[in-house]
C-alpha positions in Angstrom: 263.9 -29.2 132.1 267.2 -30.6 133.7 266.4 -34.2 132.3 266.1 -33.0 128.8 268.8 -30.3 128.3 270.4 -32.6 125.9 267.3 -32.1 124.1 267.1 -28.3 124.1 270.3 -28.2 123.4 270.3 -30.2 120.1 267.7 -28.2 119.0 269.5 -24.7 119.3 272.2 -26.6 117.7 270.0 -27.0 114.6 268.2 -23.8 114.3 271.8 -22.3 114.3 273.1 -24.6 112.2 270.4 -24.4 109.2 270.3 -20.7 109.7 274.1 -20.5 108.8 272.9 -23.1 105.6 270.3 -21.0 104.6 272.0 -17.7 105.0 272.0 -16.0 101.5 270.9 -19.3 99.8 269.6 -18.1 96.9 272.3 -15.1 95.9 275.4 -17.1 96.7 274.2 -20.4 95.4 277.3 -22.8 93.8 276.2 -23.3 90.3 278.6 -24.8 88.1 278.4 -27.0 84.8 277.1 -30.2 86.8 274.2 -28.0 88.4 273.6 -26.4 84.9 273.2 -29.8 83.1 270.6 -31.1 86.0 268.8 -28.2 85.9 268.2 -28.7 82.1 267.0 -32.1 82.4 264.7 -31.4 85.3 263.3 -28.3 83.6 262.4 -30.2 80.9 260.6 -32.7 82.7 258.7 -30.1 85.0 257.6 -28.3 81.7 256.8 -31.1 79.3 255.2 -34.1 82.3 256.6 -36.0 84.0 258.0 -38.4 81.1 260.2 -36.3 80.2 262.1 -37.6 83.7 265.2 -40.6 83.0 265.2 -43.7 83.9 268.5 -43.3 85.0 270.8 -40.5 86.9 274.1 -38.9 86.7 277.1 -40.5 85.8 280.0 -41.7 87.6 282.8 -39.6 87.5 285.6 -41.2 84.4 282.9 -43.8 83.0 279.6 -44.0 81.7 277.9 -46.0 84.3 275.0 -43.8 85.6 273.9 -44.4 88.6 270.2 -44.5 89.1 267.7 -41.8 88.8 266.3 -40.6 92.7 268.9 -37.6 92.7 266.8 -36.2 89.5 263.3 -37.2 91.0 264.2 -35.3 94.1 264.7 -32.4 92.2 261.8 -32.8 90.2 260.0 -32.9 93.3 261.6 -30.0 94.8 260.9 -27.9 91.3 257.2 -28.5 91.1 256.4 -27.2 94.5 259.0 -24.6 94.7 259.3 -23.6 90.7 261.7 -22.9 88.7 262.2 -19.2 89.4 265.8 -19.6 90.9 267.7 -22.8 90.5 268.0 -22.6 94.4 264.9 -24.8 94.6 266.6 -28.2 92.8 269.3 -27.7 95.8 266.9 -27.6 98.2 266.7 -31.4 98.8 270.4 -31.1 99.6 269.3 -28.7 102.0 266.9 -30.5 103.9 269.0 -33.7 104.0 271.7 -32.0 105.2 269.8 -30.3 107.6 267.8 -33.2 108.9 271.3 -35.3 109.1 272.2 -33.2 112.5 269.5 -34.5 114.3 270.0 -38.5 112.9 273.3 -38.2 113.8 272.8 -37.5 117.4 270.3 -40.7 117.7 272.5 -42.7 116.1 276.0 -41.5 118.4 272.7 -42.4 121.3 273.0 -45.8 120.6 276.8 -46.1 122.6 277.5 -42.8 123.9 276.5 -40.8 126.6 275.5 -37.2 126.5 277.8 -34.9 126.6 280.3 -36.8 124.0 277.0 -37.1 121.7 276.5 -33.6 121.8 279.9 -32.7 121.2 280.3 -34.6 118.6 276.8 -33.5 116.7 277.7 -30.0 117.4 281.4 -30.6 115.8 279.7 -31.8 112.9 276.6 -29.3 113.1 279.1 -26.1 112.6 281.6 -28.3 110.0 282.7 -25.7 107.1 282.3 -29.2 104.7 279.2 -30.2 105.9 277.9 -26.7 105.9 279.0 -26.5 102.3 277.6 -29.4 101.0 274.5 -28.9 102.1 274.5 -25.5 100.1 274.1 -26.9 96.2 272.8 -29.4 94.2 275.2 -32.2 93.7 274.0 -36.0 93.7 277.0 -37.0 96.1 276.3 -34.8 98.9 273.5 -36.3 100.2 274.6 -39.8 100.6 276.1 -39.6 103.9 272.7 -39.2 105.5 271.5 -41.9 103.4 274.3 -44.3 104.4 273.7 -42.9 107.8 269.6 -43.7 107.7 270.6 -47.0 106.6 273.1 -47.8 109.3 270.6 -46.4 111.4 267.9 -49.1 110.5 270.0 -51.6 110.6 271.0 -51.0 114.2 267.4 -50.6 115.2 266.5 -53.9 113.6 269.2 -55.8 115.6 267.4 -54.3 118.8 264.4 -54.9 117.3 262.2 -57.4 119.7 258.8 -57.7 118.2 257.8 -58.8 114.4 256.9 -55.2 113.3 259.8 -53.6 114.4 261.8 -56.2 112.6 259.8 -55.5 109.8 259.6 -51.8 109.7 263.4 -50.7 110.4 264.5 -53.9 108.0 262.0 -52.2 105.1 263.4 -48.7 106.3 267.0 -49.7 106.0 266.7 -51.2 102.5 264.8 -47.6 101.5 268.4 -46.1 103.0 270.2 -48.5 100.8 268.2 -47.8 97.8 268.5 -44.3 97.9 272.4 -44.2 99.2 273.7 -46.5 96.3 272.1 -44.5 93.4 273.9 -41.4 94.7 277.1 -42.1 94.9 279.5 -45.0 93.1 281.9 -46.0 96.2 278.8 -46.4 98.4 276.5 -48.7 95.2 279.8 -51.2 95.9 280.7 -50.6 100.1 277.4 -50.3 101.6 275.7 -53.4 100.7 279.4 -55.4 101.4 279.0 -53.6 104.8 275.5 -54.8 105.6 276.3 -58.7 105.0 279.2 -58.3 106.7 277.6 -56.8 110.1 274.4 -59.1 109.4 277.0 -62.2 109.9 279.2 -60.7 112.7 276.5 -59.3 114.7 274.5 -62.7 114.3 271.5 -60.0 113.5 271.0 -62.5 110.5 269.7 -64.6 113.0 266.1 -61.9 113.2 265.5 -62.4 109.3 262.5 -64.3 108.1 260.8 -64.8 104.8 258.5 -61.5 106.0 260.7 -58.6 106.6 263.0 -60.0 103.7 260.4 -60.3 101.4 259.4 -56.7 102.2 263.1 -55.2 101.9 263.3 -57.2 98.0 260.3 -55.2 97.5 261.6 -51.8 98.9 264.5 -52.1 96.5 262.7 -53.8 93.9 260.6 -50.2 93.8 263.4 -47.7 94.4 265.6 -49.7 91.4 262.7 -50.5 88.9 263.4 -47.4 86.7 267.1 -48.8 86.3 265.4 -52.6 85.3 263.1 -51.0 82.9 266.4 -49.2 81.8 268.2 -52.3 81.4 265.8 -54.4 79.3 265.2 -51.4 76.5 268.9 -51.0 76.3 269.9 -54.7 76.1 271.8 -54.8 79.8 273.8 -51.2 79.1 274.5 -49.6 82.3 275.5 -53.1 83.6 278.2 -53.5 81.2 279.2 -50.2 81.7 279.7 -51.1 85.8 281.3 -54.1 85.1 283.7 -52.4 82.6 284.0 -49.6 85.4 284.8 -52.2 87.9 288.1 -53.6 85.9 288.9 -50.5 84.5 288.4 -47.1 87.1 291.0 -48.5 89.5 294.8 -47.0 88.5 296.8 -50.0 87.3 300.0 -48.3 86.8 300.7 -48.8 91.0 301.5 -52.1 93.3 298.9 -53.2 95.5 301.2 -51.9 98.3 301.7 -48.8 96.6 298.3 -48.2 96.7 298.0 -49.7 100.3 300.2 -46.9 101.5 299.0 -44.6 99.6 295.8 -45.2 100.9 297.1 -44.8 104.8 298.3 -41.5 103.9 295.3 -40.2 102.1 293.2 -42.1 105.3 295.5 -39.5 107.6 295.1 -36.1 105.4 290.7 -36.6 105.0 289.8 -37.6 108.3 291.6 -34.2 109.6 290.8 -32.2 106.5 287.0 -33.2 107.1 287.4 -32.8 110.8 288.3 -29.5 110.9 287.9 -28.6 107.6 292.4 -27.9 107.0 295.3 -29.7 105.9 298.6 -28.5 106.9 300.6 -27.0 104.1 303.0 -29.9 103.5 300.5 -32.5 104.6 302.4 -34.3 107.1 301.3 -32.3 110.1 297.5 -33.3 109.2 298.7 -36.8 108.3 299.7 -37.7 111.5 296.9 -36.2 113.3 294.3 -38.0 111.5 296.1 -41.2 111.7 296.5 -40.6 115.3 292.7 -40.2 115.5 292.1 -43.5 113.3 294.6 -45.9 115.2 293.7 -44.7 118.6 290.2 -44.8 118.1 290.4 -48.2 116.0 292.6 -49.8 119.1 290.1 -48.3 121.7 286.9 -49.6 119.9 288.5 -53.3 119.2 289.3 -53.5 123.0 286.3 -51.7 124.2 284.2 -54.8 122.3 286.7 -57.2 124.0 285.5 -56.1 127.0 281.6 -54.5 126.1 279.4 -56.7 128.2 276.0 -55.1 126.4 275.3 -56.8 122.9 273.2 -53.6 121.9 276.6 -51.3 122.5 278.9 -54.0 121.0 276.9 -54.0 117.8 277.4 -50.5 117.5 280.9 -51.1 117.8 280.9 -53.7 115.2 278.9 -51.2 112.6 282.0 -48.6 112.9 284.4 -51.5 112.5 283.0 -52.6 109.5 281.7 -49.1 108.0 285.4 -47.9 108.5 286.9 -51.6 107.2 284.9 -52.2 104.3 285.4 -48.6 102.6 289.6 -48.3 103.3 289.5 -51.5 101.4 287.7 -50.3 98.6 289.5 -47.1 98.6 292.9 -48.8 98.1 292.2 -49.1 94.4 291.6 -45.3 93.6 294.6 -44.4 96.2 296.4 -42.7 93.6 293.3 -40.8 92.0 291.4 -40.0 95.2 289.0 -37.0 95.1 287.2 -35.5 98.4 284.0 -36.9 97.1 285.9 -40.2 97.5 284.8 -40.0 101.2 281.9 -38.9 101.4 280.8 -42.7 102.2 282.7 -42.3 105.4 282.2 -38.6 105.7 280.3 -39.6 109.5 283.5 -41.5 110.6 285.9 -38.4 111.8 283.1 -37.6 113.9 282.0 -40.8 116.0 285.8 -40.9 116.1 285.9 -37.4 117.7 282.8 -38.5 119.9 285.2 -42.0 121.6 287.8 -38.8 122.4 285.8 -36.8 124.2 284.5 -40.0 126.0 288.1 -41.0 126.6 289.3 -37.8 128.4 285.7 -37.3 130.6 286.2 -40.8 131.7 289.7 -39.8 133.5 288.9 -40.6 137.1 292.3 -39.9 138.5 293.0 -36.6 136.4 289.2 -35.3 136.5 290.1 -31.8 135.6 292.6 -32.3 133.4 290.5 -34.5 131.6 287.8 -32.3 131.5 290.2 -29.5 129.9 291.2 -31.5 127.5 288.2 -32.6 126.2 287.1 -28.7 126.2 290.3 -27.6 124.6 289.5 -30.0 122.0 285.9 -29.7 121.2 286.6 -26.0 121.3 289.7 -25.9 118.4 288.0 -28.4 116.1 284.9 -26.4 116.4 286.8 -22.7 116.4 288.6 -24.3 113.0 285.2 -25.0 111.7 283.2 -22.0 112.3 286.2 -19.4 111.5 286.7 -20.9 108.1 282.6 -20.7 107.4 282.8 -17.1 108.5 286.1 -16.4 106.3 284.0 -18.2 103.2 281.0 -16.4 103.7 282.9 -12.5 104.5 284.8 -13.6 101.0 281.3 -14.1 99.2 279.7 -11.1 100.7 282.5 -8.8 99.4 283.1 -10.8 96.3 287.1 -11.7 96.9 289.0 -14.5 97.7 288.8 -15.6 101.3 291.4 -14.8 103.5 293.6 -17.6 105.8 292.2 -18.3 109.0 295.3 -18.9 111.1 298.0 -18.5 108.2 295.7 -21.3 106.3 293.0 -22.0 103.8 290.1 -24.0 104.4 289.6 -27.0 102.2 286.9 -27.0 99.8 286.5 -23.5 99.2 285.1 -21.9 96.0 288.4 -19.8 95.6 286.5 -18.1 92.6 283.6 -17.3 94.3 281.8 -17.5 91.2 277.9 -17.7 92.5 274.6 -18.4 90.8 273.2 -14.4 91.4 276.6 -13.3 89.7 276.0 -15.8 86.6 272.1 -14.5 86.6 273.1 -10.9 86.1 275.6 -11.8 83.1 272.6 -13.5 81.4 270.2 -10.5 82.4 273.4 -8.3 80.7 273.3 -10.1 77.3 269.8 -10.3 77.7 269.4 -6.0 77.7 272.3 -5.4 75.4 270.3 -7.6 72.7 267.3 -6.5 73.4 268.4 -2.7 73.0 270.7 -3.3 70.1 268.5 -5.6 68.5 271.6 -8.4 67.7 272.2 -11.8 68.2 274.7 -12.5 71.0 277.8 -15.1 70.3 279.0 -16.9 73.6 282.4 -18.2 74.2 284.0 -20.0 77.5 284.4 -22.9 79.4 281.4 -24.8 80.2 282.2 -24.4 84.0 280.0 -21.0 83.4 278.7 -20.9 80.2 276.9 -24.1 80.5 275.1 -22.1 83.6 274.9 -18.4 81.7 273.3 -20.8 79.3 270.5 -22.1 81.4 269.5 -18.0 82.3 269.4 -17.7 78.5 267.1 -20.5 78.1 264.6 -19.6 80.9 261.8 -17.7 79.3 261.6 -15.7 77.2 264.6 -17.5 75.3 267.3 -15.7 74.2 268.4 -15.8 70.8 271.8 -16.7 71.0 274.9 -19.0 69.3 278.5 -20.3 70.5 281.1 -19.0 69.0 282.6 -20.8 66.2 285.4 -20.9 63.1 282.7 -20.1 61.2 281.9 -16.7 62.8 281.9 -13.8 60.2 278.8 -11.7 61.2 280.3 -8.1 62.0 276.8 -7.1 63.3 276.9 -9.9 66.3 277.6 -9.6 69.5 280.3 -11.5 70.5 281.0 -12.2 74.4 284.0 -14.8 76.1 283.2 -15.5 79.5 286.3 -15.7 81.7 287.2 -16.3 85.5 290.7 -16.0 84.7 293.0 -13.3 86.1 294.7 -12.7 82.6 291.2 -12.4 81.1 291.2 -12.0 77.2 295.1 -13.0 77.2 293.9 -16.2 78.9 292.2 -17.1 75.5 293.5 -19.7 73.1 295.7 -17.6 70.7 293.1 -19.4 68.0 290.2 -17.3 69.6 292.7 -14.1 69.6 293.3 -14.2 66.4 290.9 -13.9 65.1 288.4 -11.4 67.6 289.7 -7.7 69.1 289.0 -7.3 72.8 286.5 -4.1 73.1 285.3 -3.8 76.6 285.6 -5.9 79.7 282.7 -5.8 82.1 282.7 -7.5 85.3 280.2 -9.6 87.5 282.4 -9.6 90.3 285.9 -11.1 92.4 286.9 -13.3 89.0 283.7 -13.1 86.7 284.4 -11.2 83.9 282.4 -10.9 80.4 284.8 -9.9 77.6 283.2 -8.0 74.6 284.7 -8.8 71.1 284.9 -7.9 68.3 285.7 -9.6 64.8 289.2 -8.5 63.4 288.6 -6.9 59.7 291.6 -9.6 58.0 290.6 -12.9 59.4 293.7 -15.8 59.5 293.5 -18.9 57.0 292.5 -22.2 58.6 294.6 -24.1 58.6 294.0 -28.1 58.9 295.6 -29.9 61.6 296.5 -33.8 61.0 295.2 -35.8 63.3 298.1 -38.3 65.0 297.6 -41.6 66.7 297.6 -41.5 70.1 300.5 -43.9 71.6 301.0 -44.7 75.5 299.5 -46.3 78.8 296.6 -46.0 77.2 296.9 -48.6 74.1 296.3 -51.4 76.3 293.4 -50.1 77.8 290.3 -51.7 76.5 288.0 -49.5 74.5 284.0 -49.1 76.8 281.4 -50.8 75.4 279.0 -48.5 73.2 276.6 -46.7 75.0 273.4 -46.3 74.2 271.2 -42.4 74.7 269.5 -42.3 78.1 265.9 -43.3 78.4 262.9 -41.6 79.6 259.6 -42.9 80.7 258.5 -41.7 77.5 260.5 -43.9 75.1 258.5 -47.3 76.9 
């Protein structure tokens, strides 16, 4: 029992952390316009076969380059054994890698760390308000930190790999954690195979490759992208002139290279804190420094820790962080100035190991024992209070429908301010649903497609509602006509188009922010008028146009 309480203790840490995941699911789900449009194309493919299923995924964000197509066959997957019944099911792979990432990490920390600074560190990340959050909805980016992690995983275990089947297995099982990694997320398609040459070379692992276990890992990815080839030969090379235009044109130009250099520091300093602990101070400068402290220390205590690491196995390790951390700061300098929190999810692991070489710092105090014992508890203990208060604010804000209140005089990062959840948007469509059914009329929608693409897929499910979007041409007195709205102004919050031309009759709500405004249409409609369309002048004349895309294909179309 003593020798394993490591053990027993990582495993309480992940039945409490997947219970606090899988605490009201379902009810509370995130499901936004991204989550709506998946669902569509998945429910499409589980009700008409399999062929109905792409060739290619979701797009990246500001282009159309899609990446390729394993987010939507996990959730096809997921769909046919679970069913459609509640869209809860297509986030469940999220879920479970998010889930089994807890566990991974731990073995991987193993490699250099002892165990107490392992378990800290696992724990920290266990209980992380971000983490916890995006394991809780389907989005394509949020599982490719354990897919990076897999990978980097594998790769480790080959360069300790002594016989021929270990080389080959954890060789063919870090290409699968490649495969899968770069056809989630864009940043990590270009960083993570950079990152794997580069640590093949420095840790002289290239040195265990032979015509075997590199044939198999060609094969591994010849599988996992042969959707994408079959993809690329019906639409004449497509999606690769889409990267390559994404390539020279998603980077901001209007900066200096230094510009963005610095830029990049800063944003470095504000995302390994705000992932961390899951805050950013109000001005951003507290939280700056901190994370910077955590980078340069850690950065200057790894580099000299490898000066003077005596055992390869740990020095490799070393070299894995170096490079994983290297590798995406220099790709991130050329989206410094339009960085998103998605933007680090390849390195969303890194605030963590760096948090794990702290703890190890202050146990190792031989001189100051205590004291460095109470430091590393006083630490542990306020990332993983930070962490855990700001889930339990989130969750109390969903439970009563409200905004969530500061935890300490701040807001935790990341949180759905609206609170707008999947069983909210269900009972708006179950509402138009009965008042069309009773009334016998055809219901008009209007809103965002933040919502109504979602209210949408409810409508859809069987039986399908009979319903429109709200148009100019409108002039049925006997419709129903409904604007969806999350805004506090509500029907005033309209375009004055909209106002003009509908009366607001009742407002019924679906609750914090989710309202449902009934209209009606005003007996003296206004004239259209036609608006002249003007020629667009600025930065963006010298842009170059994208090349022409060309529809998706499914396995069908071959």
């Amino acid at each position: 029992m003593k020798k394993n309480w490591d053990k027993i203790a990582l495993a309480l840490v992940i039945i409490i952390a997947a219970a606090i995941r899988l605490y009201h699911f379902h009810d509370w789900l995130f499901f936004q316009m991204d989550q709506a449009r998946d669902a569509n194309l998945v429910h499409k493919a589980v009700e008409n076969g399999i062929s109905q299923l792409p060739l290619l995924g979701p797009r990246a964000a500001g282009t159309f380059l899609r990446l390729g197509p394993a987010f939507y066959y996990f959730q096809y997957i997921s769909a046919k054994i679970f069913g459609l019944n509640n869209p809860a099911a297509l986030a469940y792979p999220d879920l479970f890698f998010g889930i089994i990432s807890i566990p991974l990490f731990y073995f991987f920390l193993r490699f250099y760390f002892k165990r107490i600074p392992t378990l800290a560190a696992t724990a920290v990340y266990a209980f992380s308000f971000t983490a916890v959050q995006n394991s809780r909805f389907a989005w394509n980016p949020n599982s490719s930190p354990f897919w990076i992690l897999a990978c980097l995983f594998c790769l480790a275990k080959f360069s300790r790999s002594e016989t021929e089947k270990g080389k080959l297995f954890w060789l063919g099982a870090a290409a699968a954690g490649l495969g899968f990694a770069s056809q989630m997320h864009f940043l990590v398609f270009v960083s993570l195979p950079i990152i794997i040459v580069i640590y093949f070379v420095w840790s002289g692992s290239w040195r265990k490759l032979n015509w075997k276990n590199i044939l198999l890992a060609l094969i591994v990815l010849g599988i996992l992208y042969f959707p994408m080839a079959l993809s690329e030969m019906k639409t004449s090379g497509d999606n690769m002139k889409q990267f390559v235009f994404a390539l020279k044109n998603k980077s901001n130009n209007d900066h200096s290279i230094g510009d963005k250099f610095f830029q990049n520091i800063i944003n470095h300093g504000n995302y390994y804190t705000r992932i961390l602990t899951s805050h950013v101070s109000p001005t951003g400068k507290f939280s700056m420094i901190a994370g910077l402290a955590l980078i340069v220390a850690t950065l200057l205590k790894m580099f000299f820790g490898m000066r003077d690491e005596k055992d390869k196995d740990r020095k490799d390790f070393l070299k894995i962080v170096l490079v994983w951390f290297a590798v995406v700061f220099a790709v991130l300098v050329f989206f410094a100035f339009q960085i998103r929190p998605r933007f680090f999810l390849p390195v969303f692991f890194l605030p963590f190991v760096f948090f794990a070489f702290w703890i190890e710092w202050f146990l190792a105090w031989k001189k100051r024992k205590y004291l460095g014992w109470a430091l590393a508890a006083i630490f542990f203990l306020g990332v993983l209070v930070f962490n855990t208060g700001t889930t339990f604010v989130g969750y109390k804000s969903l439970a009563g429908g409200k905004n969530p209140e500061p935890l300490l005089g701040r807001i935790g990062v990341g949180q759905q301010f609206q609170n707008v959840t999947a069983g909210q948007l269900k009972n708006m469509s179950d509402y138009l649903r009965k008042r069309s059914a009773e009334e016998g009329r055809k219901v008009e929608l209007y809103g965002n497609a933040t919502y109504r693409n979602s209210v949408q897929y409810f409508l859809e499910e069987k039986p399908i509602l009979d319903y429109g979007l709200i148009s100019k041409k409108d002039n049925d007195p006997n419709a129903l006509y409904f604007a969806m709205s999350s805004d506090e102004y509500g029907y005033f919050a309209m375009p004055a188009k909209v106002r003009s031309r509908f009366d607001l009759v009742a407002v019924h709500s679906f609750g914090h922010r989710l309202q449902l405004l009934e209209l009606k249409l005003k007996e003296s409609q206004p004239e259209e008028k036609k608006e002249k369309k003007t020629k667009e002048s600025g930065s963006n004349e010298n842009k170059k146009p994208a090349p022409k895309r060309t529809e998706r294909v499914d396995w069908g179309d071959l």
